[in-house]
N, C-alpha and C positions, 0 to 999 in steps of 0.2 A: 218731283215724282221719284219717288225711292226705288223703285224695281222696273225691268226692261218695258217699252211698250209692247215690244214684239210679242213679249210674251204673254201680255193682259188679255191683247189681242186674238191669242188663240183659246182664250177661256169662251167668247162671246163669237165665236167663228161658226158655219156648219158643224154637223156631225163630224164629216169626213176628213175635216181639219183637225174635231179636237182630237180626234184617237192619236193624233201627233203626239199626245201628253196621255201619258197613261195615271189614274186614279190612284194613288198610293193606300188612299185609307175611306172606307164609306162609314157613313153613320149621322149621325146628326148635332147638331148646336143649340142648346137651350140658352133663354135668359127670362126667369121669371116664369109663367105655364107656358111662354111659346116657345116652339120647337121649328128646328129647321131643316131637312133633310139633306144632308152637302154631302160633296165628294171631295176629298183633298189630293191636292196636287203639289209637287216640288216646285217651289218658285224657281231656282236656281240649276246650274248644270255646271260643269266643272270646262275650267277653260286649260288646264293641263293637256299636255300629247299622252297618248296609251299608249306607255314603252312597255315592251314583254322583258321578261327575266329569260336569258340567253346563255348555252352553255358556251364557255370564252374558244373551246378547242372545235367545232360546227358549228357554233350556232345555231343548235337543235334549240326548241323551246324548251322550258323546265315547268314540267307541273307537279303540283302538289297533291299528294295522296290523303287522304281518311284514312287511318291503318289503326287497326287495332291493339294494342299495347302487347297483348299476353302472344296473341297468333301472329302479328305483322302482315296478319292479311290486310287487305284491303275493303274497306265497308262501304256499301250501297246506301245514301240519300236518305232509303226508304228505312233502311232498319238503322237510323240515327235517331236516337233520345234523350232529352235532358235531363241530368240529373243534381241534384244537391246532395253536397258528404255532408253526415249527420252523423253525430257516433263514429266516425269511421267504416260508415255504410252509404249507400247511395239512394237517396229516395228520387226515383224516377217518376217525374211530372210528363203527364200528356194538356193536351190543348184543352181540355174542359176543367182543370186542375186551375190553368192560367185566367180563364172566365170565373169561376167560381171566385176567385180571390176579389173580382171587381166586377163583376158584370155590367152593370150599369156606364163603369168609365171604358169598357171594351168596345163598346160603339158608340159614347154620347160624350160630348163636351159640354159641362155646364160650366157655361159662367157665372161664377161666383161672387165678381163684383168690378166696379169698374173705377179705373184710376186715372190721373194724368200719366200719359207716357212717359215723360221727360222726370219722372219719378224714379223708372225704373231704369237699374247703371249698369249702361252700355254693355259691361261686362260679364251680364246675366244673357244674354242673346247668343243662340246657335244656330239656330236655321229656319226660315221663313217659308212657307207655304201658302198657295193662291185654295182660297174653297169655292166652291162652284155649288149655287142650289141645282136640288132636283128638283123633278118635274113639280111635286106638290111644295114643296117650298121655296118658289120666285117670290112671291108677295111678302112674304114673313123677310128672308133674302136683305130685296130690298128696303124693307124699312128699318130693319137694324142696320144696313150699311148707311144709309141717311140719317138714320138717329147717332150712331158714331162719330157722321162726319160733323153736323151741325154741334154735336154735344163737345167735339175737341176730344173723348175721352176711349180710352181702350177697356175692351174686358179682360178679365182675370179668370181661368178656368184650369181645369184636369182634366188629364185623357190619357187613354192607353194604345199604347203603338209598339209590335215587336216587344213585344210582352213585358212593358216596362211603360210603369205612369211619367207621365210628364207636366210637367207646369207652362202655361202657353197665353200672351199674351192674344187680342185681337183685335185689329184696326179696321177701319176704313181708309183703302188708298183707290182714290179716284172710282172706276167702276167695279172695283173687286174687293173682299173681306181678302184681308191677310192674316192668318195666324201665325206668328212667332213663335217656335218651340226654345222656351229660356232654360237656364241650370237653377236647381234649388242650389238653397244658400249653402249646403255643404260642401257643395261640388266647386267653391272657388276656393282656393289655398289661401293661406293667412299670409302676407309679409313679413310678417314681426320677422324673421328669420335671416334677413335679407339687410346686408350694412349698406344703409341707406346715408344720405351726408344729413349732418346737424347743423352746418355750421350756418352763421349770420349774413344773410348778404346786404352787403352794401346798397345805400338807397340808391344813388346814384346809378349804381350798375341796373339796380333793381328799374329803377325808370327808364333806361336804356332797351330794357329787355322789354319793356311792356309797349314803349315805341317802336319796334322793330316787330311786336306781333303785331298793334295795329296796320302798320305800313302794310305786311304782308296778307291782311284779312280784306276776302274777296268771297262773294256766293259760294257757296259750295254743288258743283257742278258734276255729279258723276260719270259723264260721258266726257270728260275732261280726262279721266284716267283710264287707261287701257294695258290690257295685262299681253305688254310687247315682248315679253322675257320669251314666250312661249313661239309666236311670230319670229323671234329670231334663231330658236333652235330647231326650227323648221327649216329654216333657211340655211344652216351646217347641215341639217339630214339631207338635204334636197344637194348639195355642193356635193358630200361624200361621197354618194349616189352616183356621182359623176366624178368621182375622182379627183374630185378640185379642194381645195385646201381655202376655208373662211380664212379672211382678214381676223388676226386676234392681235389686241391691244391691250395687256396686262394691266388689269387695275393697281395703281400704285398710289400709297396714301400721301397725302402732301400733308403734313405738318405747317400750324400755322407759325410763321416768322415770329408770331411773338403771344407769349402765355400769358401778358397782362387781359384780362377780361373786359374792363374800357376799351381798348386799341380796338380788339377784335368786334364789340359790338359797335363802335364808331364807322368801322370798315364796311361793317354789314349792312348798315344805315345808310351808308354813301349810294348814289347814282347809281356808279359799274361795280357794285358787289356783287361778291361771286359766289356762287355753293360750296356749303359744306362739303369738306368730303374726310 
């Protein structure tokens, strides 16, 4: 299962649970003439602390102003607009400007076609969102989640969100449509750039290397990993608080005793091999 229960959970809970999760995007989901009426929600929440930016001499907070270029006033939320330099002029867009360009992709997500997942590379993926039908679209809902799941296969679509189209996979995972918001293919940078090694490896090493991935291949378990960085800098905030001084033990890199490539994959092989570090 790819994403939290906890949070699947609150898709299919009362009312008064889901407004736990607020709606990011309404509109709806086609494939083919059927339509779906869904609401989208963030699958994900940030597991970071919310540090404020602090003046070093009080420790007054620091906020940041809107200001105006030419006056240094400061400007009001309300009278903010966008604009594009064109000629060395600004053509300021309002919100029926940003509809007009796509209306159709401003509330609907059509899929356009559907693929094997494992097609699409890893590195096209940004962030996942749970949809949820509306009231007239449960039935529609779930037969594309069921046709999904038995088909093995993902849709392929477009949509517009924050005034910018996106490309977006979509699955079935267990009782919820997930959609993937991915990167079009421009948006990933070339390597060529990048001195990357040529050289020949050795077969020998080469089979060393490919037993030692076997040895360490095991399910892949995501509640096996937990993001402790953040738990432990909680634990210096909470110490400081009190005056008390964390235990700190400098990371220090060991070099390994020896730069033949055999020796060290042989070591890694052994019993009591130990981590890289």
């Amino acid at each position: 299962m790819t994403f939290v229960m906890n949070a699947i959970g609150m898709l299919f809970t009362p009312l008064s649970k889901t407004l736990l999760m607020k709606a990011i995007w309404t509109g709806s989901i086609g494939f083919g003439l059927v339509n779906i009426p869904i609401k989208m929600y963030s699958a994900v929440e940030e597991s970071t602390l919310d540090l404020d930016m602090l003046d070093k001499k009080d420790h007054a907070n620091i906020r940041f102003k809107r200001v105006n270029e030419n006056t240094g006033r400061e400007v009001a939320w309300e009278n903010i607009v966008r604009g594009y330099l064109l000629n060395d002029r600004y053509v300021v867009l309002d919100k029926t400007d940003f509809e007009k360009a796509s209306p159709e992709k401003t509330s609907h997500i059509d899929i356009m076609q559907f693929v094997d997942e494992t097609e699409i590379d890893s590195s096209y993926f940004e962030a996942p969102y749970y949809l949820e039908p509306q009231k007239a679209g449960v039935r529609a809902y779930a037969l594309l989640r069921e046709a999904l799941h038995k088909s093995g296969k993902a849709g392929v679509g477009l949509f517009v969100m924050h005034n910018r189209e996106h490309i977006c996979i979509i699955k079935s995972d267990e009782d919820v449509i997930v959609l993937n918001r991915i990167r079009f293919e421009q948006e990933i940078r070339s390597y060529e750039d990048l001195n990357l090694p040529k050289t020949k490896n050795k077969p020998a090493e080469l089979k060393m290397a490919i037993n030692l991935i076997k040895q360490m291949t095991k399910p892949f378990d995501i509640s096996k990993f937990k993001d402790d960085y953040s738990d432990k800098l909680m634990k210096i905030i909470r110490a400081k608080s009190k005056g008390k001084k964390a235990p700190f033990k400098p990371m220090r890199v060991v070099h390994s005793p020896t730069k033949d490539l055999m020796d060290q994959l042989k070591a890694s092989l052994s019993p009591k091999k130990k981590k890289a570090s």
